[in-house]
C-alpha positions as CSV (number, residue, x, y, z in Angstrom):
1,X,0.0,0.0,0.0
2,X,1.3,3.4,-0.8
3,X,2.1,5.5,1.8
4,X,0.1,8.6,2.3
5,X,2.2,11.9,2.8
6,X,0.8,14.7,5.1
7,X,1.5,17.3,8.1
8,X,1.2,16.2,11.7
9,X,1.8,17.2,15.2
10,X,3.5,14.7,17.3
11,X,1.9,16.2,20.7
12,X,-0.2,18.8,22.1
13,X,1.2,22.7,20.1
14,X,3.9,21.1,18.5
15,X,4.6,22.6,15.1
16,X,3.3,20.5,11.9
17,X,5.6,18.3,10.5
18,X,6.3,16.5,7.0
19,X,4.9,12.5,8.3
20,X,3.6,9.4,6.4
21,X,1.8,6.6,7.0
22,X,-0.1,3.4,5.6
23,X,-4.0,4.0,5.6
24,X,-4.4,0.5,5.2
25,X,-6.6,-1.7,2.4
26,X,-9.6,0.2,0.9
27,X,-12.5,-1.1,2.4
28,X,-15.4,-2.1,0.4
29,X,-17.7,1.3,1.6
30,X,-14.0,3.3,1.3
31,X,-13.8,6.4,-1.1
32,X,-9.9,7.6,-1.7
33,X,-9.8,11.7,-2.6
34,X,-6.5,12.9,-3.4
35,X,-6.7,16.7,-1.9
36,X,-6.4,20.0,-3.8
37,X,-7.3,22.2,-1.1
38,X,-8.2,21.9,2.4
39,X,-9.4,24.9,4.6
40,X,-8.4,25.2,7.7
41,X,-11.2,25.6,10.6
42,X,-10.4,26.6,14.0
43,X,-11.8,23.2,15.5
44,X,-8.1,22.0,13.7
45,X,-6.3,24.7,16.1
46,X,-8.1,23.4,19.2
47,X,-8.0,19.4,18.2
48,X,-4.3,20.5,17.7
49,X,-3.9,21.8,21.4
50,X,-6.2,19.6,22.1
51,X,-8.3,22.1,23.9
52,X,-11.4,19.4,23.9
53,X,-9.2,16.5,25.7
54,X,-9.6,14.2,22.5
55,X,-6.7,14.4,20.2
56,X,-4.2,11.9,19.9
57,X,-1.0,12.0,18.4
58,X,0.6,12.2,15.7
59,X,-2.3,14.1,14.5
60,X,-3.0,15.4,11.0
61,X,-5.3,18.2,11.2
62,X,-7.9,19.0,7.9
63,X,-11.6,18.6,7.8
64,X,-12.5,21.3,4.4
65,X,-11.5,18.7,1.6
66,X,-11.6,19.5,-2.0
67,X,-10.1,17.0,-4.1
68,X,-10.6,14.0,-6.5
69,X,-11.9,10.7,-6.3
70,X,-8.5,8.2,-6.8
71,X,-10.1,5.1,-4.6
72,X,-13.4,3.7,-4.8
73,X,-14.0,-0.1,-2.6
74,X,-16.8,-2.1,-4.2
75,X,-19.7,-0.9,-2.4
76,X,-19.0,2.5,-2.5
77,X,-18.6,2.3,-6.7
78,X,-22.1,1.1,-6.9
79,X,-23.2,4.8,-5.3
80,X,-23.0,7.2,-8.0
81,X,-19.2,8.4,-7.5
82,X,-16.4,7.6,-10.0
83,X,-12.6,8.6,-10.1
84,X,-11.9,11.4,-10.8
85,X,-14.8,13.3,-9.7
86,X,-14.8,16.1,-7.4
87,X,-15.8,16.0,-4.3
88,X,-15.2,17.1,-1.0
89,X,-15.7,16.0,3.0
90,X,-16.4,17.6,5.9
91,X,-16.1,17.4,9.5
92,X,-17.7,13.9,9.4
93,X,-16.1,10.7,7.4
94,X,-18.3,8.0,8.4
95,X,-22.0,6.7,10.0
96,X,-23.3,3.7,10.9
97,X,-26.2,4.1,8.8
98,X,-28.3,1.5,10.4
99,X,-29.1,3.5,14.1
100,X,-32.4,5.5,14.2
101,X,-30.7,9.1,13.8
102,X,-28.8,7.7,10.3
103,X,-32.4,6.3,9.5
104,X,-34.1,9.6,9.9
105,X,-31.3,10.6,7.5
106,X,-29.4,12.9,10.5
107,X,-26.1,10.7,9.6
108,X,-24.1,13.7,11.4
109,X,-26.1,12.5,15.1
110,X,-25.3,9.1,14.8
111,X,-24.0,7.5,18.5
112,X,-20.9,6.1,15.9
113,X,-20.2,9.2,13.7
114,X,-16.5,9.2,12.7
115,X,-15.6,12.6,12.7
116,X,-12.1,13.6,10.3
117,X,-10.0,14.5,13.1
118,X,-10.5,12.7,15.7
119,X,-9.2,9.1,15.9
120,X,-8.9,9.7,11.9
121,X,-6.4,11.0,9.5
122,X,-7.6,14.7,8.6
123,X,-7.0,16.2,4.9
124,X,-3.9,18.0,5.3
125,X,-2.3,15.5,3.3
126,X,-2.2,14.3,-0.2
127,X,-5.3,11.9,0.4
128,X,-8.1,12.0,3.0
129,X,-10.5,8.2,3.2
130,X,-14.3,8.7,4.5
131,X,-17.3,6.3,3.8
132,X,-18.8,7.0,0.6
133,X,-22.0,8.8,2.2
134,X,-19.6,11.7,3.1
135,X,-17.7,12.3,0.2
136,X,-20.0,15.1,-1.3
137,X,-20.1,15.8,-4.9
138,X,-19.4,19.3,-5.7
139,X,-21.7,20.8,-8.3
140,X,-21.3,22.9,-11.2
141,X,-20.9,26.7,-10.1
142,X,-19.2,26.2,-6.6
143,X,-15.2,27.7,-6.8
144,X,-13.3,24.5,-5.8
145,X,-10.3,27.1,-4.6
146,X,-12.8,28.3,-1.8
147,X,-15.6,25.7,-0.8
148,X,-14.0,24.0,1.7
149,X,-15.0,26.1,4.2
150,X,-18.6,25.1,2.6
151,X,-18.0,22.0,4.4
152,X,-17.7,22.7,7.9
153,X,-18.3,26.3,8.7
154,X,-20.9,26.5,6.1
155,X,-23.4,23.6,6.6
156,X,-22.7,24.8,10.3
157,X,-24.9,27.9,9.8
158,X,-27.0,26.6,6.8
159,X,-28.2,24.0,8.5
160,X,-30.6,26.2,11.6
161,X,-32.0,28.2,8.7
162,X,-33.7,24.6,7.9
163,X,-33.8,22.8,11.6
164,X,-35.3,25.8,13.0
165,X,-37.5,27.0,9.8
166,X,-35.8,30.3,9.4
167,X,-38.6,32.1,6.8
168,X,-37.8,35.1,4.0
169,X,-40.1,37.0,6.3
170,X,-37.9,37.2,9.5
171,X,-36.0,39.6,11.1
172,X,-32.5,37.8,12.1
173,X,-29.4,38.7,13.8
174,X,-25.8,37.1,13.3
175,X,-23.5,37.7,16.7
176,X,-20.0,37.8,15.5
177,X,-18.6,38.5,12.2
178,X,-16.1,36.1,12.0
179,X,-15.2,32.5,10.0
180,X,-18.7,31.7,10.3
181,X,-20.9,34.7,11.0
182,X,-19.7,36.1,7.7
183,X,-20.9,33.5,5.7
184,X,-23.6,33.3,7.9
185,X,-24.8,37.1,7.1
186,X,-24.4,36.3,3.5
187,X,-26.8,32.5,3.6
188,X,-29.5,34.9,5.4
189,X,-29.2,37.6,3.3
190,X,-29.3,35.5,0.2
191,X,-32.3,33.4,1.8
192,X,-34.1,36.7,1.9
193,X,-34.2,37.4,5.4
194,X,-33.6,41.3,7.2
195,X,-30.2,40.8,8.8
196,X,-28.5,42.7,11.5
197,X,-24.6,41.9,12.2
198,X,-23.8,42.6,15.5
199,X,-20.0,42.5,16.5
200,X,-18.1,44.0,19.3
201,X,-15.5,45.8,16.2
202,X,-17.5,49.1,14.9
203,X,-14.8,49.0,12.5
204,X,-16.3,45.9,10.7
205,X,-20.0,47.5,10.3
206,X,-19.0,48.7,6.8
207,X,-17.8,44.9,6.1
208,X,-20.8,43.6,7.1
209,X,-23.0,45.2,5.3
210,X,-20.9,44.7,2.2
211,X,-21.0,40.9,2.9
212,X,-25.2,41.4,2.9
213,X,-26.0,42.5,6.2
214,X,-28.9,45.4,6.0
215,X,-28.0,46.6,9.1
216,X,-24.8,46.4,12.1
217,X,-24.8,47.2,15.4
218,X,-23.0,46.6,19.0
219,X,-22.7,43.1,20.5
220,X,-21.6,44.3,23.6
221,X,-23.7,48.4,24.0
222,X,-25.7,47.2,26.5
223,X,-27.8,50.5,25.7
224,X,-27.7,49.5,22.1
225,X,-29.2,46.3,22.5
226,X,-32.0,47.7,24.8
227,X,-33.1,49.8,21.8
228,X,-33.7,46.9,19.5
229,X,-35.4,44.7,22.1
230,X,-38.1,42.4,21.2
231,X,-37.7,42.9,17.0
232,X,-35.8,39.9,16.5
233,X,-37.3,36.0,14.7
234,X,-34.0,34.0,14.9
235,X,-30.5,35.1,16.5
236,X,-27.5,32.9,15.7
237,X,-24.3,33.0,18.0
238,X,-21.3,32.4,15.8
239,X,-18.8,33.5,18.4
240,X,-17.1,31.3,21.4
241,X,-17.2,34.3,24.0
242,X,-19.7,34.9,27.0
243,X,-22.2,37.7,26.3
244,X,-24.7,39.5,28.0
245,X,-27.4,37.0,27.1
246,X,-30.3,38.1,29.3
247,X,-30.0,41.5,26.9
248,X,-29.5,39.2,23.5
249,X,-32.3,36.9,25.2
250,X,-34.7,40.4,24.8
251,X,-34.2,41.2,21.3
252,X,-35.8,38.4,20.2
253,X,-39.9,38.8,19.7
254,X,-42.3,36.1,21.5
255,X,-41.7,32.7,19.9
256,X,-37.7,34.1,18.9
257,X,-35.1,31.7,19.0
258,X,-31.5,31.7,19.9
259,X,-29.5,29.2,18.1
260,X,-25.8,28.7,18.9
261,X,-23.3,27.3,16.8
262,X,-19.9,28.6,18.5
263,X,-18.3,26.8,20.9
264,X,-19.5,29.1,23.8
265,X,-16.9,27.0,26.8
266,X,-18.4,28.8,29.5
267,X,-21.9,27.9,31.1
268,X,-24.8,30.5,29.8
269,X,-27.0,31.9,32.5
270,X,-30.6,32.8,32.0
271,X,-33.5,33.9,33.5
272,X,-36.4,30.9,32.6
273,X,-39.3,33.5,33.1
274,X,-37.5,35.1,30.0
275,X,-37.8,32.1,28.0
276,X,-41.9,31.1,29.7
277,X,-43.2,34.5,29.0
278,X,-42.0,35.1,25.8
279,X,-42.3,31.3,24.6
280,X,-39.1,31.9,23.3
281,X,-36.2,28.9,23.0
282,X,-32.5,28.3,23.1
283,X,-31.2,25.9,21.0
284,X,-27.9,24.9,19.1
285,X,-26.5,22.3,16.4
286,X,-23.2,20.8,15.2
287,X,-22.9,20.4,11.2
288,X,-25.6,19.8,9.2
289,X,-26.5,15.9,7.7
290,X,-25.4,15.1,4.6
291,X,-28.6,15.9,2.6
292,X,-27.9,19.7,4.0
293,X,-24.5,19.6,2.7
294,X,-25.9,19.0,-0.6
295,X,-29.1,21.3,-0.1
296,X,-26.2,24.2,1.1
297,X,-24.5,23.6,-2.0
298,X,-26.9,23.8,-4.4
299,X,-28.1,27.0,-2.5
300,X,-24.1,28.4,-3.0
301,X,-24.0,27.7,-6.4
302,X,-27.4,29.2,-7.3
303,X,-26.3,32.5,-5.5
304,X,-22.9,32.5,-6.1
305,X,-22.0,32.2,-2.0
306,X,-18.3,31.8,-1.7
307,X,-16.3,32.4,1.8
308,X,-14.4,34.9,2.0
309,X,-10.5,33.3,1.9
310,X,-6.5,33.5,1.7
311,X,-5.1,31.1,0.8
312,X,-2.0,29.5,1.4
313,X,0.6,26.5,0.2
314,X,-0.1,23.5,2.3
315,X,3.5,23.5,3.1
316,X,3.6,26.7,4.7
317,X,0.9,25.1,7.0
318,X,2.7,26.2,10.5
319,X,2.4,30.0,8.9
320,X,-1.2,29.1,8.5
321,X,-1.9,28.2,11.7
322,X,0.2,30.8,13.1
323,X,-2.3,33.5,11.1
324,X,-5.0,31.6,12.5
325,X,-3.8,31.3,16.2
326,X,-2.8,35.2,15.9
327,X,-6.6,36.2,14.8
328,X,-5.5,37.3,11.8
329,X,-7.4,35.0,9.1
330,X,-9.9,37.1,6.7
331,X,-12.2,35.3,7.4
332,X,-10.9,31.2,6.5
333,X,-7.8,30.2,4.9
334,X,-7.3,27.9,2.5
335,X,-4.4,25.7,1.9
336,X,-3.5,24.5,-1.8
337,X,-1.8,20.8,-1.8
338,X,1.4,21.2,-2.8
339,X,3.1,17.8,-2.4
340,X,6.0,16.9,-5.1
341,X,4.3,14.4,-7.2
């Protein structure tokens, strides 16, 4: 079997280095995808310092593949993919597909869901395996250079607009204009929705609005907020800092819902009475199934939806991450495989 070349860490914030390794025989359900780019999420940083007490070592980061099918097992040729094609995978490589959450067709809930980069080889390599369920065509009219981001950060704030039947109609709010809330502000504004960015930065207002946001205002004013009480449908939390969420709790209208997708670490207080009275609801999601994915993509290539990315060689991956670690990413990067062939 040839051996697979890629960039690991050998322990806890070590630095990437050049590593290989034998990924074993195809199995029968295996798909083979040879990357061409890989974006690079912030879950890779934190699985990297292991920050979530999960990672072992050596560990290759990558969960935004774009690449090409080289390997297809038996099962997995009968399914509709064929070498060559593109396709990409996400956070998840593999589901049971026989428990009652893969049933209902929510593959990413299933109690056996092999996520990318955890216990698994990720995609900052030349080749990335996942069961053939999660490698996702990628359809005419998406930018190959910048959808893997699509893949993880994207389904990650498609999906609510669906699980929590976000309407044209609503007034919505994105908190945090970052990785995800920017492409977050511009799925909302492209599903037709009134969309307020609210970010702590007054300097990103202007951004916001050019990414599709009709409006921006403070996440932290607590005078601000108070002013747009009780006008809010559907509030998303992108960012992983506490807030004041008994004010963000009162912008949202009876029956409003606050949905959180960033990994918020510290325990959120609130007042119940604030939920009863209002009927309102907290709620929040992982990544989307793999019937989203393909919905979310479909949806991007009909409105031309691209993140916004820099991009780098995947062998100036520590520089990468180092952008990343330093807050300085606008708004994902992107790493182009450059192993010698």
């Amino acid at each position: 079997m040839a051996q697979v070349h890629a960039w690991a860490a050998q322990a806890a914030k070590a630095p990437l280095e050049s590593y290989s390794y034998d990924p074993g025989p195809l199995g029968p359900e295996d798909v083979d995808i040879e990357v061409e780019y890989c974006g690079v999420c912030h879950s890779d940083l934190s699985m990297l310092d292991n920050e979530w007490g999960i990672s072992a070592y050596p560990f290759v980061p990558g969960h935004e593949a774009i690449g090409r099918v080289v390997g297809l097992g038996d099962i997995a040729r009968q399914k509709g993919l064929q070498i060559g094609q593109r396709v990409g995978v996400g956070w998840n490589a593999g589901s049971c597909l026989h428990c009652a959450h893969c049933l209902d067709g929510e593959h990413q809930l299933c109690s056996t869901v092999q996520p990318t980069i955890v216990g698994h080889h990720g995609a900052f390599a030349q080749q990335v395996r996942s069961h053939w369920v999660w490698a996702v065509p990628i359809p005419e009219g998406v930018d190959a250079a910048s959808a893997g981001p699509l893949l993880c950060g994207g389904i990650t704030v498609f999906s609510p607009l669906l699980d929590q039947q976000v309407l044209p109609t609503h007034k919505v709010g994105v908190f945090g204009i970052g990785g995800l809330g920017h492409m977050a502000i511009k799925f909302m504004s492209a599903w037709g929705c009134d969309v307020t960015a609210f970010t702590s930065s007054a300097a990103k207002h202007e951004e916001a609005r050019a990414l599709g946001a009709h409006h921006a205002a403070s996440s932290t004013n607590a005078e601000e907020l108070k002013a747009l009480a009780g006008t809010f449908d559907f509030l998303v939390i992108t960012a992983n800092v506490p807030l004041d969420w008994n004010d963000i709790i009162a912008l949202l209208k009876p029956t409003g819902k606050l949905h959180f997708v960033g990994a918020v670490l510290e325990p959120v207080p609130v007042h119940v009475m604030a939920l009863v009275l209002g009927k309102k609801s907290l709620a929040g999601s992982p990544t989307g199934s793999r019937r989203q994915i393909d919905e979310m993509l479909r949806f991007a290539a009909r409105h031309q939806i691209a993140p916004v990315v820099e991009h780098f060689p995947m062998s100036q991956v520590n520089a990468a991450m180092d952008h990343l670690r330093a807050g300085k990413a606008h708004y994902r990067i992107v790493l182009d495989a450059d192993f010698a062939k």
